[in-house]
C-alpha angles and dihedrals in degrees: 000000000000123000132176114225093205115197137172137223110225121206089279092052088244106151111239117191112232115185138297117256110202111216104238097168118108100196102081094196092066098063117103134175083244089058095051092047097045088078082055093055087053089057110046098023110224135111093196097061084049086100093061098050119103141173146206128206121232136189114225 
């Protein structure tokens, strides 16, 4: 199974971990680096840090 570790760089560049998103869609193709950061924009709320959120796949 695929799953996301998403993290964000605060101002001074520190790495916070944010969450893990599992990948339940079945249709790869569907799958975009703004799908997988939309579920950063819900936890810290701002559209403005979005840039300094990244993510790396894992497999479970």
């Amino acid at each position: 199974m695929i799953a996301y570790e998403l993290y964000w760089f605060d101002k001074t560049a520190k790495a916070h971990f944010i969450g893990i998103l599992r990948e339940k869609r079945e249709n790869l193709l569907r799958i975009t680096r703004e799908s997988i950061l939309n579920l950063g924009r819900k936890v810290i709320g701002s559209n403005e840090d979005v840039a300094n959120i990244y993510f790396i796949q894992v497999e479970v």
